[in-house]
Backbone as JSON, one array per atom type, in Angstrom:
{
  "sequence": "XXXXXXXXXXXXXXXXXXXXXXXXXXXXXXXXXXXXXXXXXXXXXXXXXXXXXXXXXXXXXXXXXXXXXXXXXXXXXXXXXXXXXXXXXXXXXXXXXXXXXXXXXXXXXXXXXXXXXXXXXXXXXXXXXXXXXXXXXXXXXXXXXXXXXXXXXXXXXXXXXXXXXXXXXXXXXXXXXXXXXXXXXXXXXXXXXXXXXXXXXXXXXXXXXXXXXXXXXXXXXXXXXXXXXXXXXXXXXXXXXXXXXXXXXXXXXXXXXXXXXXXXXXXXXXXXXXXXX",
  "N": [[115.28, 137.4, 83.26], [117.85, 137.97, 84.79], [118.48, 135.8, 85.68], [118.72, 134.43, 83.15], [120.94, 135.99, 82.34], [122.92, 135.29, 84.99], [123.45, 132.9, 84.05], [125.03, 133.09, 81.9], [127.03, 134.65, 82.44], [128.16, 133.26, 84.36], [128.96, 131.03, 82.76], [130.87, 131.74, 80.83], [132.84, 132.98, 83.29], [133.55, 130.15, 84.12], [135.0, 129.43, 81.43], [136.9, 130.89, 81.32], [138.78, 130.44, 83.17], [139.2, 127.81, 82.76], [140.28, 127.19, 80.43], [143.21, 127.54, 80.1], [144.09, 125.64, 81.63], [143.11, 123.5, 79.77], [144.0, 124.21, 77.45], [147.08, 123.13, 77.91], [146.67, 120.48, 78.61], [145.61, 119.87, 76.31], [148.02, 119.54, 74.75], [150.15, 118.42, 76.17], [149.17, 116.71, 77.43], [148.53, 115.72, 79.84], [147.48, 116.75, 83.18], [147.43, 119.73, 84.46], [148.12, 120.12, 87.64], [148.94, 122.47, 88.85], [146.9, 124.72, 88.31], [145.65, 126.07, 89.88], [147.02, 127.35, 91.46], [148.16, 129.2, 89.53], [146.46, 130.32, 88.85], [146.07, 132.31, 91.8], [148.37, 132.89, 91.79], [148.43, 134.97, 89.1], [146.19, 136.25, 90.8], [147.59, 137.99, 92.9], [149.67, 139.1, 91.4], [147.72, 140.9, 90.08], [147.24, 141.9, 92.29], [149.77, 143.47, 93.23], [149.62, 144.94, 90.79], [147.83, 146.59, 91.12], [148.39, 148.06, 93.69], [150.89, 149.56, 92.97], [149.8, 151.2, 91.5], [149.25, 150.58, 88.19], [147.48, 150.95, 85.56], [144.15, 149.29, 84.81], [144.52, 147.59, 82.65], [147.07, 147.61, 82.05], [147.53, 145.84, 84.29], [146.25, 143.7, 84.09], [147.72, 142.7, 81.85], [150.06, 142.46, 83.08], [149.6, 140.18, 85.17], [149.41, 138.31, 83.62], [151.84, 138.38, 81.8], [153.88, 137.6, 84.22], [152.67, 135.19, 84.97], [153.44, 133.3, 82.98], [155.6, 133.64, 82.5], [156.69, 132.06, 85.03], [155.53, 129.74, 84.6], [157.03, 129.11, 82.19], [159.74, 128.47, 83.51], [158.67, 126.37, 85.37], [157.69, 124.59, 83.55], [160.29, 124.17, 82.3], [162.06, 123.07, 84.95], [160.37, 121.09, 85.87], [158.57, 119.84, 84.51], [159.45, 119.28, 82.28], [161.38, 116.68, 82.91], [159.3, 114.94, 83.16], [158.05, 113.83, 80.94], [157.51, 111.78, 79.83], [156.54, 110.28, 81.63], [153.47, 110.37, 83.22], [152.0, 109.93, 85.05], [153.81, 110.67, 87.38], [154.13, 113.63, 86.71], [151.6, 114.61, 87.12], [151.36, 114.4, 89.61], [153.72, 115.58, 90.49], [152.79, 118.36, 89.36], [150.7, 118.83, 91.34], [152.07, 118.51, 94.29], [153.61, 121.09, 93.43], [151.93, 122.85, 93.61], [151.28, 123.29, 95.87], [153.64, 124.28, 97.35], [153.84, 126.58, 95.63], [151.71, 127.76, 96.71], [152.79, 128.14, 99.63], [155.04, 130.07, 99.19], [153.9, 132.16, 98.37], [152.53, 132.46, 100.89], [154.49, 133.5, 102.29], [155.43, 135.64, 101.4], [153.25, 137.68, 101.13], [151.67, 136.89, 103.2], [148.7, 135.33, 105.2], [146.62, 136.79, 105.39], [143.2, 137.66, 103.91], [142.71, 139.78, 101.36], [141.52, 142.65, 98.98], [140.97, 143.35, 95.84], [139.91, 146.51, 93.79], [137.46, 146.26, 91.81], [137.72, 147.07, 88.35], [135.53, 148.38, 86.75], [132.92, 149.72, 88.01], [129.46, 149.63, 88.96], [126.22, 149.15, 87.8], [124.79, 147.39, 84.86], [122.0, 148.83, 83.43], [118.79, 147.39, 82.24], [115.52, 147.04, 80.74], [113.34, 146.9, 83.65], [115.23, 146.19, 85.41], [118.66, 145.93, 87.1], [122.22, 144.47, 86.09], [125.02, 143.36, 87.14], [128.05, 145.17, 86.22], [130.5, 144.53, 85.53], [130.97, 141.69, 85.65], [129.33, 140.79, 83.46], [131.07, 142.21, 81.92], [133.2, 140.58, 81.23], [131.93, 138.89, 80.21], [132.67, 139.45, 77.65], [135.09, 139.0, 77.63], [135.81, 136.56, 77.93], [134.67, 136.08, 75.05], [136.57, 137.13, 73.46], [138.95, 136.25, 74.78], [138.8, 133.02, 73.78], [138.23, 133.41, 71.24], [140.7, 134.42, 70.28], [142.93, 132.42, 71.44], [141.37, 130.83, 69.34], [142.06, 131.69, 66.86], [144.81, 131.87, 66.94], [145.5, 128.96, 66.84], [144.34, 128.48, 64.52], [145.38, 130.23, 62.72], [147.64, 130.5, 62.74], [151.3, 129.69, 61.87], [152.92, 128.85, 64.38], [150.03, 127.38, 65.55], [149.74, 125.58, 63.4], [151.97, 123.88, 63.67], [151.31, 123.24, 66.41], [148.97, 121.46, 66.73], [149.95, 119.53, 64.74], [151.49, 118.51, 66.49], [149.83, 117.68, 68.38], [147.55, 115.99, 67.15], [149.51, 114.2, 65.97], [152.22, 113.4, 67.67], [154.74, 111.93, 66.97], [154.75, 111.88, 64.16], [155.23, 114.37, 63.36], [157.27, 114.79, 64.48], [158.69, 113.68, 63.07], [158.37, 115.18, 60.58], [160.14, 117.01, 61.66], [159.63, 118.75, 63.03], [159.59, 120.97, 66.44], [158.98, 119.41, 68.93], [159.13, 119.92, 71.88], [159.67, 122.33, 71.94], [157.32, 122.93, 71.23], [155.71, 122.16, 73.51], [157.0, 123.71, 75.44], [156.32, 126.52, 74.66], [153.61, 126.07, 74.93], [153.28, 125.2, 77.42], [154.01, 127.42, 78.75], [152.29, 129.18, 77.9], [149.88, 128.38, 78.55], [149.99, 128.55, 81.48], [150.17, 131.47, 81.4], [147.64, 131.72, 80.64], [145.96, 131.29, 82.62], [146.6, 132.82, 85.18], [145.96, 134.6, 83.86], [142.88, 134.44, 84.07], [142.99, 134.26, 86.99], [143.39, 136.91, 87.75], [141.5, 138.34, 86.15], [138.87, 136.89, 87.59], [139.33, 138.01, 90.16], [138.42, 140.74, 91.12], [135.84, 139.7, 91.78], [135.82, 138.29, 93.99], [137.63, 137.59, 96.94], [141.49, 138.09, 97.63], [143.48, 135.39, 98.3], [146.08, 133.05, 99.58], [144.88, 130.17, 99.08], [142.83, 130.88, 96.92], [142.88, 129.45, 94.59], [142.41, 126.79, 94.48], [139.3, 125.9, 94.98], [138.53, 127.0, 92.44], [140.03, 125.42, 90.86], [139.1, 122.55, 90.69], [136.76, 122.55, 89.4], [137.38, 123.91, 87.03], [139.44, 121.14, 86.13], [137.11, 119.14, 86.11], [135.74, 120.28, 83.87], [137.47, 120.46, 81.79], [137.6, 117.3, 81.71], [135.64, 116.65, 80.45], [135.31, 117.96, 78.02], [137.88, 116.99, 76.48], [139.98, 117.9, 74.09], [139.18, 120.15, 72.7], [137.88, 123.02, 71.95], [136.02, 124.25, 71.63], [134.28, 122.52, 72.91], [134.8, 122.87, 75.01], [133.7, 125.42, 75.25], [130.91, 124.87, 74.78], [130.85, 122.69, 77.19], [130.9, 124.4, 79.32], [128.25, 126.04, 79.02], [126.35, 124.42, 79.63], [126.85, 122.89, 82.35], [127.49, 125.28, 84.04], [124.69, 126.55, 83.3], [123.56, 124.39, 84.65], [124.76, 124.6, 87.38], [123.99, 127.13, 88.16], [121.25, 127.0, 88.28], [120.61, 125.31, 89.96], [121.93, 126.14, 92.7], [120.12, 128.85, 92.24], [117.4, 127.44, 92.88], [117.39, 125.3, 94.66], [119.46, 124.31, 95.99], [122.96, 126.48, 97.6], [124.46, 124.83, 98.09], [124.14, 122.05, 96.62], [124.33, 123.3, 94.31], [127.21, 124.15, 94.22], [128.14, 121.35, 94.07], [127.35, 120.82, 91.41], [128.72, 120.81, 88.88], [131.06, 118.88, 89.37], [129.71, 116.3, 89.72], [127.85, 116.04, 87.41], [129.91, 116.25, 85.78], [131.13, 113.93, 86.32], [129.11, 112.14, 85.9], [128.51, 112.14, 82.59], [130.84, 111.62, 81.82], [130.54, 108.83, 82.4], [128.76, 107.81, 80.99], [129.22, 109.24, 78.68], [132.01, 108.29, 77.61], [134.23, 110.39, 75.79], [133.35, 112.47, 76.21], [131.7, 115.83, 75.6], [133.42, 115.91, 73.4], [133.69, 115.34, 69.78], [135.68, 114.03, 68.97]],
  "CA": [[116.44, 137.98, 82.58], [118.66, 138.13, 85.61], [118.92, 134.39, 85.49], [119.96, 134.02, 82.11], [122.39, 136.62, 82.81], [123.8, 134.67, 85.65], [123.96, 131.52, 83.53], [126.06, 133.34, 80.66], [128.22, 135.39, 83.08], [128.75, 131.89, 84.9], [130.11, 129.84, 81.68], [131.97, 133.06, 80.71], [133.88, 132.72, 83.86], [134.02, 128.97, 83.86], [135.48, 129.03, 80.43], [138.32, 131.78, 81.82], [139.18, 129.87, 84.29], [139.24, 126.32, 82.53], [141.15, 128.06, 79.1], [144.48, 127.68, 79.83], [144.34, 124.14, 81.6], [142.79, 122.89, 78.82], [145.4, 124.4, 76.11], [147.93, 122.71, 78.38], [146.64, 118.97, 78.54], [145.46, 119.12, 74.67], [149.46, 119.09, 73.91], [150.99, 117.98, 76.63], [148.42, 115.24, 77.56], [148.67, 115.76, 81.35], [146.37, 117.19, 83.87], [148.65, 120.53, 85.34], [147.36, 120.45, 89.2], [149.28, 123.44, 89.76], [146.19, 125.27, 87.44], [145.06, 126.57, 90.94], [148.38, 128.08, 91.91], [148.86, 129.75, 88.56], [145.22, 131.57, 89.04], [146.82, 132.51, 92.65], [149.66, 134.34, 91.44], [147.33, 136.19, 88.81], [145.42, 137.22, 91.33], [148.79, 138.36, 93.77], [150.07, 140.14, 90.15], [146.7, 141.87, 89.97], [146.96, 142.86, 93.65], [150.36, 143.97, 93.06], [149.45, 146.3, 89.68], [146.8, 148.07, 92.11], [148.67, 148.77, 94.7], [151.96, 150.42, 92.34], [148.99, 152.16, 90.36], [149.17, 150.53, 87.1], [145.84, 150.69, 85.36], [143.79, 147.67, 84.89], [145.14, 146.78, 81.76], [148.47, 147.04, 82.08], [147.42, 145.16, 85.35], [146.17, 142.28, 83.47], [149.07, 142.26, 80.93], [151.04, 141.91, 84.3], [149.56, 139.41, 85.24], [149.81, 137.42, 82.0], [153.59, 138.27, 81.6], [153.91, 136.56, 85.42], [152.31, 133.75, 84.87], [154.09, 133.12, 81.26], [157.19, 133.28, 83.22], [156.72, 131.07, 86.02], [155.46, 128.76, 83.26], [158.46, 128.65, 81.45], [160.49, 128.2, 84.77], [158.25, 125.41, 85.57], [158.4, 123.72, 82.35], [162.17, 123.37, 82.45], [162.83, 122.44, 86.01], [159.83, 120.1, 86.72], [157.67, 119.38, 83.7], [160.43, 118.34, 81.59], [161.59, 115.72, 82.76], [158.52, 113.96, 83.29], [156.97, 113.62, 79.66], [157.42, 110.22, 79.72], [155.51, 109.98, 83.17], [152.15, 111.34, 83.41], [151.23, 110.14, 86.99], [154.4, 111.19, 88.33], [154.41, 114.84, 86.13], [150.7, 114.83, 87.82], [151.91, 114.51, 91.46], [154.81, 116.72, 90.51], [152.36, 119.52, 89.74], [149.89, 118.7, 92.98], [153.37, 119.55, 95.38], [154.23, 122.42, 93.17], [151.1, 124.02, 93.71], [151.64, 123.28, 97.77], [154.63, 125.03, 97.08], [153.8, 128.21, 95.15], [151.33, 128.84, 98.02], [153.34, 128.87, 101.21], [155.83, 130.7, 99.05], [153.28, 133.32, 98.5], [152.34, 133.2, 101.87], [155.27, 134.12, 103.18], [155.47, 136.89, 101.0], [152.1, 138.33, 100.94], [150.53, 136.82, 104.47], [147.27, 134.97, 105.31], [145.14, 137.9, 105.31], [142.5, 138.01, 103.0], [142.99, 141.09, 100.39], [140.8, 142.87, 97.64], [141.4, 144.5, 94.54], [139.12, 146.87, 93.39], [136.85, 146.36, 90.23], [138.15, 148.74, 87.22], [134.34, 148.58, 86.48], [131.66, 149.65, 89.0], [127.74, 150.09, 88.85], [125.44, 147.98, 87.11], [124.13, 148.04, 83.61], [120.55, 149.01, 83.57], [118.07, 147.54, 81.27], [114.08, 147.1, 81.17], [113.41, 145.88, 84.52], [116.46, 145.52, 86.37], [120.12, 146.26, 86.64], [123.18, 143.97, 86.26], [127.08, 143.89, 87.5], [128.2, 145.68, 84.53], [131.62, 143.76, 85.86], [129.95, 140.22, 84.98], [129.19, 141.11, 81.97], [132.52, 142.69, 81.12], [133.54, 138.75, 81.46], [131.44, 137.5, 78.73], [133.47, 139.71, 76.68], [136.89, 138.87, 78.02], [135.95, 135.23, 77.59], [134.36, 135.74, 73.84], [137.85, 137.59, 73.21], [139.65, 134.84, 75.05], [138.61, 132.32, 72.94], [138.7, 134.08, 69.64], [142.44, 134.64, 70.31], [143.13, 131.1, 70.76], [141.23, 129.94, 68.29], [143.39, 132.32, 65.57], [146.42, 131.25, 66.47], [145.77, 128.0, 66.91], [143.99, 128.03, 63.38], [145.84, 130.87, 60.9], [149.32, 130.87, 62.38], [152.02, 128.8, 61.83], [152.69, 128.15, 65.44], [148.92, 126.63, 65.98], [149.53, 124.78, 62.66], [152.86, 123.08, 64.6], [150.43, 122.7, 67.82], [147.99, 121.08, 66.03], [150.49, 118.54, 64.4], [152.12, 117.76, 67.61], [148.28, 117.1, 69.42], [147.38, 115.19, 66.63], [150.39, 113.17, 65.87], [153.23, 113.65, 67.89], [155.55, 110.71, 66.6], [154.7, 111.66, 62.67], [155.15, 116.2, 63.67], [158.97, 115.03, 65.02], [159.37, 113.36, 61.87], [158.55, 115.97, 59.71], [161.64, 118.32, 61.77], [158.95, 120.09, 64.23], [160.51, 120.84, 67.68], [157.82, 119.09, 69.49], [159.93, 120.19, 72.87], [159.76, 123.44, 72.13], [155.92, 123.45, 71.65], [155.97, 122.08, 74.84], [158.08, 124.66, 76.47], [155.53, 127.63, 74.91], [152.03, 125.8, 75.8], [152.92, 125.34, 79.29], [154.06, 129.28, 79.18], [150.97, 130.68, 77.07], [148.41, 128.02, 79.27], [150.08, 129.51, 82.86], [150.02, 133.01, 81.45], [145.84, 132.42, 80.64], [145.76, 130.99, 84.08], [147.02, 133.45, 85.79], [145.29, 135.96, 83.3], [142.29, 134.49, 84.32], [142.89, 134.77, 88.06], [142.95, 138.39, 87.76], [140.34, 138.62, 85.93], [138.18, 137.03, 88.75], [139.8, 138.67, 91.37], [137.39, 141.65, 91.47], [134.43, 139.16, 91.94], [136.27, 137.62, 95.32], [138.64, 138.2, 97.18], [142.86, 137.6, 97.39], [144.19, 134.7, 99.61], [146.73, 132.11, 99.46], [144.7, 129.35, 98.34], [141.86, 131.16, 96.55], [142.98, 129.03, 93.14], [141.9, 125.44, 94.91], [138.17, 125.71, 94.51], [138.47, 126.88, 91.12], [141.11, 123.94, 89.93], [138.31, 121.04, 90.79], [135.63, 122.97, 88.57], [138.14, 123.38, 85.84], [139.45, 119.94, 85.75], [135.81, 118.09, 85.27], [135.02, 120.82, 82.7], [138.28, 119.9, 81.13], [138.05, 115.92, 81.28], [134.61, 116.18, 79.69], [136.19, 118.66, 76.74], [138.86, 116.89, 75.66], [140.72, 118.86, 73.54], [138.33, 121.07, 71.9], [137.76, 124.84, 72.71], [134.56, 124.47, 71.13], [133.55, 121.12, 73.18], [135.19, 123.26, 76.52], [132.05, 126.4, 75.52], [129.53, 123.5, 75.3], [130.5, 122.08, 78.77], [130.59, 125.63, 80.59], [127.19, 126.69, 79.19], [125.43, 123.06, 80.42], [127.24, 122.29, 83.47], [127.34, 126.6, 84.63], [123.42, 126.69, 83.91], [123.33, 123.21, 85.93], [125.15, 125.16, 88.68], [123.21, 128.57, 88.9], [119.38, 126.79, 88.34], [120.15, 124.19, 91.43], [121.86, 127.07, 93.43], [118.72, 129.26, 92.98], [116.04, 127.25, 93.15], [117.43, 124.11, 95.61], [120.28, 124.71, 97.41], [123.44, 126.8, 96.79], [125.25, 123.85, 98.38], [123.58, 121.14, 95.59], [125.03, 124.25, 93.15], [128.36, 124.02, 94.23], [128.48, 119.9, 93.77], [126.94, 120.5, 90.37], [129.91, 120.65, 87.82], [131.77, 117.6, 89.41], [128.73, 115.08, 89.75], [127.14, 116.24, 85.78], [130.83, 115.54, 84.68], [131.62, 112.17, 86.35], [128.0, 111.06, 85.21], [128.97, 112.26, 81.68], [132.04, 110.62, 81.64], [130.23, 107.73, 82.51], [127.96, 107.8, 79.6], [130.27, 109.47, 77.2], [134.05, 108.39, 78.22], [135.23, 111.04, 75.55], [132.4, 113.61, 76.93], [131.82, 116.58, 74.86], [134.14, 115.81, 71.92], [133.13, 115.04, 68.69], [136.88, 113.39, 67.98]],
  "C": [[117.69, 137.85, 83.46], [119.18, 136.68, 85.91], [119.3, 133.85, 84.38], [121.27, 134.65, 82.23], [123.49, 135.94, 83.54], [124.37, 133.41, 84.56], [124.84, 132.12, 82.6], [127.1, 133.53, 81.32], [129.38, 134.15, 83.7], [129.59, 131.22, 84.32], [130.98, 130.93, 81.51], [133.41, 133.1, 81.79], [134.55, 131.54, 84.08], [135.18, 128.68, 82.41], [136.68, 129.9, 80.54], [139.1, 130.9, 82.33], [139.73, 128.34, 83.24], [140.6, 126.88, 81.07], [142.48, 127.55, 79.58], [144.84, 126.43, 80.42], [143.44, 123.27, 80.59], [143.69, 122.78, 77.3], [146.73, 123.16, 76.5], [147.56, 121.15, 78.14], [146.22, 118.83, 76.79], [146.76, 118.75, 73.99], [149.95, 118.18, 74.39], [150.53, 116.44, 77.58], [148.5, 114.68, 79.34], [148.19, 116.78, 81.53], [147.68, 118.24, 84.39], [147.6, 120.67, 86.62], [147.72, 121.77, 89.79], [148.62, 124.98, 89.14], [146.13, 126.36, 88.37], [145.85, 127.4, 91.25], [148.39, 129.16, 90.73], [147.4, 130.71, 89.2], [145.39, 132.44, 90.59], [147.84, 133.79, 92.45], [148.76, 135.03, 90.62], [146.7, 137.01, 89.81], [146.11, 137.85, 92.21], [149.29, 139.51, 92.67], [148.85, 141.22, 89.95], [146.64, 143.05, 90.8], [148.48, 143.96, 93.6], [150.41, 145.41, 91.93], [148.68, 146.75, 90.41], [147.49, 148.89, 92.47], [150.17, 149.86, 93.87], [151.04, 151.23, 91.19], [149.23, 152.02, 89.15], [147.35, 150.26, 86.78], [145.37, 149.38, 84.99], [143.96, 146.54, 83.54], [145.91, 146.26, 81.62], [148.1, 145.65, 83.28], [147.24, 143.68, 85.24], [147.12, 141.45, 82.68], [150.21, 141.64, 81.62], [151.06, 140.85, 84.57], [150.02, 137.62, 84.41], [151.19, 137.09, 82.1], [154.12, 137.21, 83.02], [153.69, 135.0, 85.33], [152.86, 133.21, 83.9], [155.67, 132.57, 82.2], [157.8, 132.33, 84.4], [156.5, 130.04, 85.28], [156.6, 128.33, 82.85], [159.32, 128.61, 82.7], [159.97, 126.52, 85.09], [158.11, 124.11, 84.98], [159.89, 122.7, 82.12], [162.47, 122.81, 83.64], [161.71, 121.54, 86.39], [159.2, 119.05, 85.71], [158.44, 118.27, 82.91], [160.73, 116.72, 81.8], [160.9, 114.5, 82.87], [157.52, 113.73, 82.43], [156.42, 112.46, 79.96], [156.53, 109.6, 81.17], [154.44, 110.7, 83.67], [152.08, 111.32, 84.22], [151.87, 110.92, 87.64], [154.34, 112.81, 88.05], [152.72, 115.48, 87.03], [150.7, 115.21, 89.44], [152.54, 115.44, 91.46], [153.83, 118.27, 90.61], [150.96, 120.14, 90.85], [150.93, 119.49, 93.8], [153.54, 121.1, 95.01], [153.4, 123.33, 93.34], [150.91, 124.75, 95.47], [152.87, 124.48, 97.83], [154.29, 126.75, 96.72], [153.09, 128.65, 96.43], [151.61, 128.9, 99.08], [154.3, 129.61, 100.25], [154.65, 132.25, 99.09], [152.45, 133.85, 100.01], [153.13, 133.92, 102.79], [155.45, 135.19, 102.57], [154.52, 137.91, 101.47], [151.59, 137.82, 102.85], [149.6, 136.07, 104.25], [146.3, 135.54, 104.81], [144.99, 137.86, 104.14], [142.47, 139.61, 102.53], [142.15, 141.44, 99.47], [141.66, 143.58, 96.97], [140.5, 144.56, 93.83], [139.03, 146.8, 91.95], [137.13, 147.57, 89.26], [136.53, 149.0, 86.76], [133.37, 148.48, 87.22], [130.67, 149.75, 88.52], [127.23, 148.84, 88.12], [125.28, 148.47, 85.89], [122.26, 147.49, 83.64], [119.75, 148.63, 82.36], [116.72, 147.2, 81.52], [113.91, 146.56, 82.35], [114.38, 145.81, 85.46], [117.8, 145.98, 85.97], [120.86, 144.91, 86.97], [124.49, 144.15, 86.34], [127.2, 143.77, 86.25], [130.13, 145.2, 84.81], [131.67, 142.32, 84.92], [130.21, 139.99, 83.93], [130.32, 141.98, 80.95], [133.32, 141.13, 80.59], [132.89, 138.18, 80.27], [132.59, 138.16, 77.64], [134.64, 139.78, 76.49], [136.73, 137.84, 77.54], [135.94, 135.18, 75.89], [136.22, 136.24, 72.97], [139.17, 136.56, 73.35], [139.74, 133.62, 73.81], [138.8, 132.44, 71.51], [139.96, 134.22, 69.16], [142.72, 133.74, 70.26], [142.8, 130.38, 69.5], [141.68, 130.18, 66.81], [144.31, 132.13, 65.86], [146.78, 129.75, 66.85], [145.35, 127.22, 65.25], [144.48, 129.03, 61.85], [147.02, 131.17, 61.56], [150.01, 129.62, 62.13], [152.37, 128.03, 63.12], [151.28, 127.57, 66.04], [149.04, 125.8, 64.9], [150.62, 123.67, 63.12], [152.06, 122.66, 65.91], [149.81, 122.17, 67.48], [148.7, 119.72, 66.02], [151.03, 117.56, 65.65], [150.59, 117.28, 68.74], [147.55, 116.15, 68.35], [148.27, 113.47, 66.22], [151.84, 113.57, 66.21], [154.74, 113.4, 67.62], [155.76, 111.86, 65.01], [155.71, 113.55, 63.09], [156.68, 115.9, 63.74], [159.31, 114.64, 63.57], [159.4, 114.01, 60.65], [159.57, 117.21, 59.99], [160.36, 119.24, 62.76], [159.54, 119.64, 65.64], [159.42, 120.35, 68.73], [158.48, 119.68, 71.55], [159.97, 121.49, 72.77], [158.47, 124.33, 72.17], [155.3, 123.16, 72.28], [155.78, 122.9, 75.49], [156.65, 125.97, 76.21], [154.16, 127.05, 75.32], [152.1, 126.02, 76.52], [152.97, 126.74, 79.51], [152.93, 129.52, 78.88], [149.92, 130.0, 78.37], [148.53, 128.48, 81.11], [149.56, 130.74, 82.75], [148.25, 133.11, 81.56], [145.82, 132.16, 81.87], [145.99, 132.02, 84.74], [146.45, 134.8, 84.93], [143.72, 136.05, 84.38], [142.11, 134.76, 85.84], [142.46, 136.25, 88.22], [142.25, 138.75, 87.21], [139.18, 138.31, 86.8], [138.42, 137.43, 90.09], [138.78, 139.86, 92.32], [135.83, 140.92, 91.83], [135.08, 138.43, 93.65], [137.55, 138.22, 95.86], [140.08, 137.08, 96.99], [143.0, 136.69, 98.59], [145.25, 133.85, 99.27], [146.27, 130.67, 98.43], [143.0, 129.48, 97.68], [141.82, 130.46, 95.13], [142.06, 128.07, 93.25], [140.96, 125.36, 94.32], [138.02, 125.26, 93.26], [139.19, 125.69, 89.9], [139.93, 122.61, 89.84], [137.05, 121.26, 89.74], [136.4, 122.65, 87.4], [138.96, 122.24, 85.4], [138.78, 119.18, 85.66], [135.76, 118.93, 84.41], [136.05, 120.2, 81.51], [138.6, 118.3, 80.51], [136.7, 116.09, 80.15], [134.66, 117.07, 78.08], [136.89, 117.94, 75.69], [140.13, 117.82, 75.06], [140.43, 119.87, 72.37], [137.64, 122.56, 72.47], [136.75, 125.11, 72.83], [133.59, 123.31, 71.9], [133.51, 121.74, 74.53], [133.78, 124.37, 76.65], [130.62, 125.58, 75.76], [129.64, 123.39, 76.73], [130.31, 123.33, 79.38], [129.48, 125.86, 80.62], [126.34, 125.7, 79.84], [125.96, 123.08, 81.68], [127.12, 124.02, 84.13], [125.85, 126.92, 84.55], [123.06, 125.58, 85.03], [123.24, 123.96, 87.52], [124.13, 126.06, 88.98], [121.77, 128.19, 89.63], [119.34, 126.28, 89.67], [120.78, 125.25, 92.72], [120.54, 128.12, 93.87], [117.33, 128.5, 93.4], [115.95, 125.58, 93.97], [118.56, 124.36, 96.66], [121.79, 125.64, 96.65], [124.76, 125.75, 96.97], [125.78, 122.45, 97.25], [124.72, 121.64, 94.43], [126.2, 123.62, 92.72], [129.1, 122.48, 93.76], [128.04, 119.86, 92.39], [127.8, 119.81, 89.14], [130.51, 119.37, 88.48], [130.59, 116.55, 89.47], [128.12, 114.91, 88.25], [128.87, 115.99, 85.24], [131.24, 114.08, 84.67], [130.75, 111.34, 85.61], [128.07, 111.55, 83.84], [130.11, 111.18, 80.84], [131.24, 109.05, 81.61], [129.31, 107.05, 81.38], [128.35, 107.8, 78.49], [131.83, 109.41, 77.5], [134.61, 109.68, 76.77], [134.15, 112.66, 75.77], [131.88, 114.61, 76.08], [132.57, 116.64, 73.37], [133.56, 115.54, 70.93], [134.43, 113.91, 67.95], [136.81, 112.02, 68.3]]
}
């Protein structure tokens, strides 16, 4: 039981984490490198709602609003002008992520930081207890997802996102501001980024470049996705049991190489990976 557990809790956080660079390249058709950075500041906004005693909601909402806003900052002064240039809009957001974190180190410091879990103890059932934290996570993620996938499928702004990820050329020609659903992706897919930081924050701790790791997981989960939300839950639950099984029962080293070696050899099999499009 405690090993399926891990494997759910695992994609659950994989699919946090990956969520909002995945919203971002399904529009804007570029990889954001500075995914890592954005989950960074989440987790700096998290540490910040602790310490001024907002509760862990608002704390999260904080976070969100942060990351939304650096987004839209980032959008206009870097993203912009490099539609037309993927590699270079790619490089651009590699530096910028160099960037956000000596800026935050000079703010914040080196030192490694926590911020305490709004949910302690385990949850106890036949047999055994589990981090009743963990498992708060499957239900951030199932929430996560559910939210995207209503307003990307009964509002009007996901029926304009849609048009412009399907046919960007035809969407301008029907009068949609394809530049302006731009401008909010990159905001909404920072803000999950940076949601999701703070949401794993309580499982590790705060540092400067605690995003890194997590950016190389969520960009194979993402190439082998595509641009499907529903292709991104597929890859977390295969490639996050991959991880846990060869962590417990070979190495936790093997683990850690799991997700990038099961996506390249994916890719290599299926160049559009998980998709169905």
């Amino acid at each position: 039981m405690d090993l399926l557990l891990d494997i759910v809790t695992t994609a659950a956080i994989l699919y946090i984490v990956s969520a909002g660079l995945l919203l971002i390249f399904g529009v804007m058709k570029i990889i954001n490198f500075a995914h890592g950075a954005f989950l960074t500041v989440g987790a700096y906004a998290s540490l910040v709602a602790s310490r001024i005693g907002l509760s862990p909601l608002l704390g999260l909402a904080f976070a969100l609003l942060v990351g939304a806003l650096v987004g839209m900052f980032i959008e206009r002064v870097v993203v912009r002008p490099l539609y037309a240039r993927p590699l270079d809009a790619i490089l651009a957001t590699w530096g910028l992520a160099i960037v956000i974190g000596q800026l935050i180190t000079l703010v914040f410091g080196r030192e490694v930081q926590l911020v305490p879990s709004p949910v302690n103890g385990t949850f106890a059932w036949s047999g055994g207890e589990y981090s009743a934290y963990r498992l708060l996570l499957v239900a951030a993620a199932a929430l996560l997802g559910t939210a995207v996938a209503l307003v990307l499928t009964r509002t009007r702004i996901g029926l304009v996102t849609r048009a412009v990820i399907m046919n960007e050329q035809l969407a301008r020609g029907l009068g949609i501001h394809a530049g302006m659903v731009r401008f909010c992706t990159f905001a909404a897919g920072a803000g999950i980024g940076s949601l999701a930081g703070a949401l794993i924050t309580p499982l590790s701790s705060v540092d400067p470049n605690m995003g890194v790791p997590w950016l190389v997981n969520a960009f194979m989960l993402v190439m082998v996705s595509g641009v499907s939300m529903g292709s991104l839950l597929v890859a977390t639950l295969v490639f996050g049991a991959a991880q846990v099984l060869l962590s417990t029962y070979v190495s936790p080293v093997l683990g850690g190489l799991a997700i990038a070696v099961l996506a390249a050899v994916t890719l290599r099999i299926r160049p559009k990976g998980f998709s169905r499009d």
